[in-house]
MARDO-53050 format. One line per 10 residues: number of its first residue (from 0); their letters; for each residue y negated, z negated, x of C-alpha. Coordinates in nm, 2 decimals, padded with zeros to 4 digits, always signed. Layout:
<recs>
NUM) A) Y Z X  ...
</recs>
This chain:
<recs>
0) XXXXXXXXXX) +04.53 -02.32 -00.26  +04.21 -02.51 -00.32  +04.02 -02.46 -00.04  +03.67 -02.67 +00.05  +03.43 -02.49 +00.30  +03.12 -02.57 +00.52  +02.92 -02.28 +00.57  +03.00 -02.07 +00.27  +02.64 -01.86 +00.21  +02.62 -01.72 +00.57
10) XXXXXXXXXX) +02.72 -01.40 +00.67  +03.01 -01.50 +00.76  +03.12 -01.79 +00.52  +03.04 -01.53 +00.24  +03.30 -01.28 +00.37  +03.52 -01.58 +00.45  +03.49 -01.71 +00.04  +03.55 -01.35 -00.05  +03.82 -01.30 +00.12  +03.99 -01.57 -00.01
20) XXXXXXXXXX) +03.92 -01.54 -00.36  +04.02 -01.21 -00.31  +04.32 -01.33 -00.21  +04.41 -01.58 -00.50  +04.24 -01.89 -00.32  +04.01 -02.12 -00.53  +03.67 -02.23 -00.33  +03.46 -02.48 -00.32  +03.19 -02.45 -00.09  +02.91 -02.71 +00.04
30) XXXXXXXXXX) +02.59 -02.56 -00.05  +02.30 -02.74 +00.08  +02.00 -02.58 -00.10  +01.96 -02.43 -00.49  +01.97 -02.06 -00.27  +02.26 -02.15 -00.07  +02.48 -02.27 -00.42  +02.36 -01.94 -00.59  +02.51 -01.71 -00.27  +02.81 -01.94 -00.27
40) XXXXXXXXXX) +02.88 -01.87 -00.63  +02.80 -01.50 -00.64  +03.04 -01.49 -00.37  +03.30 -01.65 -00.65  +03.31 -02.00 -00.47  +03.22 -02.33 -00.71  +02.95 -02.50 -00.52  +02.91 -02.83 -00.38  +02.61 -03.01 -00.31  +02.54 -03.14 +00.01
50) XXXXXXXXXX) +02.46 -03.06 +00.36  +02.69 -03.10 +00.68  +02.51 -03.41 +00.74  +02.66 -03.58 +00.40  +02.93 -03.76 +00.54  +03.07 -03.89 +00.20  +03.02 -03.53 +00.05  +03.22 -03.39 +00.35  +03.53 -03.64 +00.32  +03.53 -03.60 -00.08
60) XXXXXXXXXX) +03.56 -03.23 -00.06  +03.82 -03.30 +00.19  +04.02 -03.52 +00.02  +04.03 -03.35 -00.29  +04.13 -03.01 -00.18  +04.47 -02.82 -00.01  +04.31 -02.71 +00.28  +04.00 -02.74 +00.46  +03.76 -02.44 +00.66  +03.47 -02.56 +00.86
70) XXXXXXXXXX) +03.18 -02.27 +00.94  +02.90 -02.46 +00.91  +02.61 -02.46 +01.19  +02.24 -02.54 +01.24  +02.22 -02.28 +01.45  +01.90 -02.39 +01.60  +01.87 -02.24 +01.96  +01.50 -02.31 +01.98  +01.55 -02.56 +02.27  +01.82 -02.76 +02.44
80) XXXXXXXXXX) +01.69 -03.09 +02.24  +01.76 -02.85 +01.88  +02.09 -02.72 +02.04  +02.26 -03.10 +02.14  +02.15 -03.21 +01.76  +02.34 -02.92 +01.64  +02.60 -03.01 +01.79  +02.63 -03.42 +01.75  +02.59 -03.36 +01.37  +02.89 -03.10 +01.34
90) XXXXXXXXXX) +03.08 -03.32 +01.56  +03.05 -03.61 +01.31  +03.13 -03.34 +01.06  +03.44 -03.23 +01.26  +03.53 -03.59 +01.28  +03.49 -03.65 +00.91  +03.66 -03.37 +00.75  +03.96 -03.43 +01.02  +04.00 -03.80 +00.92  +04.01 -03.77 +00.56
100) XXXXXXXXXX) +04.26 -03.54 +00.61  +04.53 -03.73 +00.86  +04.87 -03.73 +00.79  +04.85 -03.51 +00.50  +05.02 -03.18 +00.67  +04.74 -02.97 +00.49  +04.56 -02.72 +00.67  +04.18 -02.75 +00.87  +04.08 -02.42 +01.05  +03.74 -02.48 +01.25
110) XXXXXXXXXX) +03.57 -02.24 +01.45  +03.42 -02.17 +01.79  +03.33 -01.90 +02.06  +03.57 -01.77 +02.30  +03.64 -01.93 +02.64  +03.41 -01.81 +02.96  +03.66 -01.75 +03.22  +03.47 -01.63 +03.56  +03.65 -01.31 +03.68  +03.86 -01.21 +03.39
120) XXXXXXXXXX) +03.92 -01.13 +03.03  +04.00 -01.45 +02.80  +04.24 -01.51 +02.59  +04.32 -01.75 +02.34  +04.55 -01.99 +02.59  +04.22 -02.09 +02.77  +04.08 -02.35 +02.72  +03.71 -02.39 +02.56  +03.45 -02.47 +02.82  +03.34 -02.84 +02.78
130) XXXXXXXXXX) +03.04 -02.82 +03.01  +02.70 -02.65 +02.98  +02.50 -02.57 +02.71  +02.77 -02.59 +02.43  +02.99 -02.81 +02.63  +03.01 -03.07 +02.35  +03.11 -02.80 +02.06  +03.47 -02.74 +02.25  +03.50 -03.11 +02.31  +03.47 -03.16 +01.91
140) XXXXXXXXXX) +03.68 -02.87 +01.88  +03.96 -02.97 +02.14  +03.94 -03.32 +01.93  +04.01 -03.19 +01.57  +04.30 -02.95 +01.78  +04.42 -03.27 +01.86  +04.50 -03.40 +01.52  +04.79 -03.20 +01.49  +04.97 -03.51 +01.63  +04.82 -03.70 +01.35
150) XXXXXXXXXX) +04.95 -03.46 +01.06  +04.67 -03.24 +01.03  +04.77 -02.85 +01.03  +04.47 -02.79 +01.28  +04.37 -02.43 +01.44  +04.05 -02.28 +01.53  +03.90 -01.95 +01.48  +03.70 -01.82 +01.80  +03.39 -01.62 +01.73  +03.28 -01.36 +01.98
160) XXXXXXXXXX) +02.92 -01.35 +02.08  +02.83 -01.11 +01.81  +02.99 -01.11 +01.45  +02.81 -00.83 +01.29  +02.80 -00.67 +00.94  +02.56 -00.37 +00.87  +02.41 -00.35 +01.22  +02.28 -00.74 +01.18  +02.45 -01.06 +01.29  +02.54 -01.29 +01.57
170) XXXXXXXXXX) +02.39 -01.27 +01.96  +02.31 -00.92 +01.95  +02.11 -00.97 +01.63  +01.91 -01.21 +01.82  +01.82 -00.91 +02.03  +01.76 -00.72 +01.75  +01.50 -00.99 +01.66  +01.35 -01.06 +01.95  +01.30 -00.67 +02.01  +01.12 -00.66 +01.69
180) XXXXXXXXXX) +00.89 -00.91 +01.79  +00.81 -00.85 +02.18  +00.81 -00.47 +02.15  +01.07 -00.39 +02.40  +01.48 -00.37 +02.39  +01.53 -00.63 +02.68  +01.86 -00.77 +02.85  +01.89 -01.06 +03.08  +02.00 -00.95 +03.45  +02.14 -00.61 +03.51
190) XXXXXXXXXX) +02.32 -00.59 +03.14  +02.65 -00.52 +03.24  +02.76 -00.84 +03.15  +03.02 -00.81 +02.84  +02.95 -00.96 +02.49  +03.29 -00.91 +02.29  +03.19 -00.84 +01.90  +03.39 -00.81 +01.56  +03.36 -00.73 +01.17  +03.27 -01.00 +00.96
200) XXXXXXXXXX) +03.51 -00.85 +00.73  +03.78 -00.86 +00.99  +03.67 -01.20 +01.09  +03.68 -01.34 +00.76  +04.07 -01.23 +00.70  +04.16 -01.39 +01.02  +04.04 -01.70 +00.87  +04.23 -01.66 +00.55  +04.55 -01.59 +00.81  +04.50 -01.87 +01.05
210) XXXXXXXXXX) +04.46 -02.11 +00.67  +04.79 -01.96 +00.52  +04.98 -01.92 +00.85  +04.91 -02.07 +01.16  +05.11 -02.34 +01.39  +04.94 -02.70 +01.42  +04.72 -02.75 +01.71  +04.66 -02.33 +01.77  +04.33 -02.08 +01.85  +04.30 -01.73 +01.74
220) XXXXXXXXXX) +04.10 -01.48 +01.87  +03.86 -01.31 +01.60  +03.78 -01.01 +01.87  +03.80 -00.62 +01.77  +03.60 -00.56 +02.07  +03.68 -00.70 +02.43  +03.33 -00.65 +02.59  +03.08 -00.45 +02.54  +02.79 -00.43 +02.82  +02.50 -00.57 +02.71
230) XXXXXXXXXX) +02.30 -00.29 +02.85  +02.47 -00.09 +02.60  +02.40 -00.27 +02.31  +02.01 -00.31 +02.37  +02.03 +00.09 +02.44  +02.14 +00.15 +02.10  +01.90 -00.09 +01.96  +01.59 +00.03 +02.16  +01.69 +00.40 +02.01  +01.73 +00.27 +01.68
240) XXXXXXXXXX) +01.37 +00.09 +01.66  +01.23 +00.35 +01.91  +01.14 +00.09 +02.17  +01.19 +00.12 +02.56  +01.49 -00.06 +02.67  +01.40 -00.31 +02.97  +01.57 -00.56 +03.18  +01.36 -00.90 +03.07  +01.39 -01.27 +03.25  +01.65 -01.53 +03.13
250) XXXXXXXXXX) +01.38 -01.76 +03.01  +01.29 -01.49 +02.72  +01.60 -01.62 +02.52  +01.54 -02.00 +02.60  +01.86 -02.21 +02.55  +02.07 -01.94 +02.52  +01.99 -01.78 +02.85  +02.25 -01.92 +03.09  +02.49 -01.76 +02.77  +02.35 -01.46 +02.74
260) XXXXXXXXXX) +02.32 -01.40 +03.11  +02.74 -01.51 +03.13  +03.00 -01.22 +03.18  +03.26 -01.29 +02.83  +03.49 -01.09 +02.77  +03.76 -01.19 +02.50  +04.12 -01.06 +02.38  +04.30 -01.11 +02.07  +04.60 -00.99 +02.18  +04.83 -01.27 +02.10
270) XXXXXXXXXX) +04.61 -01.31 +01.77  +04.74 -00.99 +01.65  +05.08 -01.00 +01.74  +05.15 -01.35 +01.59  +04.96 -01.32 +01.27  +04.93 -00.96 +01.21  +04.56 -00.95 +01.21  +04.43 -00.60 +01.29  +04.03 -00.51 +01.26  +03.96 -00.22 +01.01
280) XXXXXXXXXX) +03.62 -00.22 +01.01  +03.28 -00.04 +01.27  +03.29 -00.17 +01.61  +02.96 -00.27 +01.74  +02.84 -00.02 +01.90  +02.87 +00.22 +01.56  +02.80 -00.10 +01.38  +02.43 -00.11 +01.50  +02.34 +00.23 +01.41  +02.26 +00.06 +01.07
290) XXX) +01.98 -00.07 +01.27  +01.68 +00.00 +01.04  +01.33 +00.10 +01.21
</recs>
């Protein structure tokens, strides 16, 4: 299958091009910058010029390929201003990609987080929150979902808070970061809030699944772990760089407070059952003992 993918020289997109030219998948991925195209090719992808704002770049890759994987995210979480023009320009991109594909019956996998549902583990029959802070990403998602009544083979893949690789990545890399620079390990609240986490590896062959196999209209679960307590991961952080580990205020982590402060576990359950994904790679936990001081 030819595939065209957003998002192809992150951590994530890189495992996710692997994976499917591992698999016997040819890719071609949007590639923003003369750095991006270089990690997109050594990753065996052809690159493609253009960044997720490029409508007419977006709907030719489309149009031109057998299936379609969006990953792509200006994930600027500086301020609520940077995080609402994150969104607005991927749900243009959603749009795009989704219309130049209608009634073809080829496949578009997108991807999310996991549902917040107060009181209980999620799984992949809730719905995404449409509210809040990222309230408009699961409306643009829920759309492109949608066009599975329109002939589009539509699922999404749903990122936990922390996709990690090598003790770096996703929401507990931030802490990582931010521990580096302020000199203390911190969590919002009393940290026993749950962050559920995966592989990028393990992520990336979901992806490949959820292209090859899934039902129109579906969401899959990328989860190996259900919920770790944030506590927890800042302990094993604040070891690894030898800092004190400290409960901090919510407005140390800006926009993303109100997230990082939410209770999230995930399941993938039904993910693993009906596509026969199962993680192989470090939890978390063991994951971030690759932490380097």
């Amino acid at each position: 299958m030819r595939v065209f993918l957003t998002g192809g020289s992150g951590p994530v997109g890189s495992a996710v091009v692997a994976e499917l030219v591992g698999n016997g998948h040819t890719v071609v991925a949007l590639a923003r910058s003369d750095a991006s195209a270089q990690a997109v090719e050594a990753a065996g992808a052809e690159p493609r010029r253009g960044a997720l704002g490029d409508l007419d770049v977006l709907r030719a890759g489309a149009e031109a390929a057998d299936g379609v994987v969006h990953l792509a995210f200006n994930a600027d979480f500086s301020s609520s201003e940077a995080l609402n023009r994150a969104i607005a320009e991927e749900t243009v991109a959603l749009e795009t990609l989704g219309e130049a594909l209608i009634g073809s019956d080829r496949p578009f996998v997108t991807v999310s987080g996991t549902p917040l549902v107060p009181g209980r583990v999620a799984t992949e029959a809730d719905p995404l929150t449409t509210d809040g802070p990222v309230g408009g990403r699961g409306r643009a998602v829920a759309a492109t979902l949608d066009l599975a009544s329109r002939g589009v083979r539509t699922s999404a893949v749903r990122l936990p808070r922390t996709v990690h690789h090598r003790g770096s990545g996703g929401f507990a890399g931030l802490l990582t970061n931010i521990a580096r620079r302020s000199g203390v390990s911190g969590y919002p609240g009393d940290g026993t809030q749950r962050w559920p986490a995966v592989h990028a590896l393990d992520a990336a062959v979901l992806f490949r699944l959820a292209l090859e196999r899934a039902e129109p209209g579906t969401a899959w679960h990328a989860v190996s772990d259900e919920g770790d307590e944030v506590r927890d991961i800042a302990a094993v952080i604040g070891r690894r760089l030898g800092l004190p580990v400290e409960p901090v205020p919510e407005e140390t982590y800006a926009a993303l407070g109100p997230i990082f402060s939410a209770d999230q576990p995930a399941s993938s359950t039904h993910t693993r059952e009906a596509l026969g994904w199962e993680p192989k790679h470090p939890r978390l936990l063991e994951d971030l003992e690759n932490i380097q001081p």
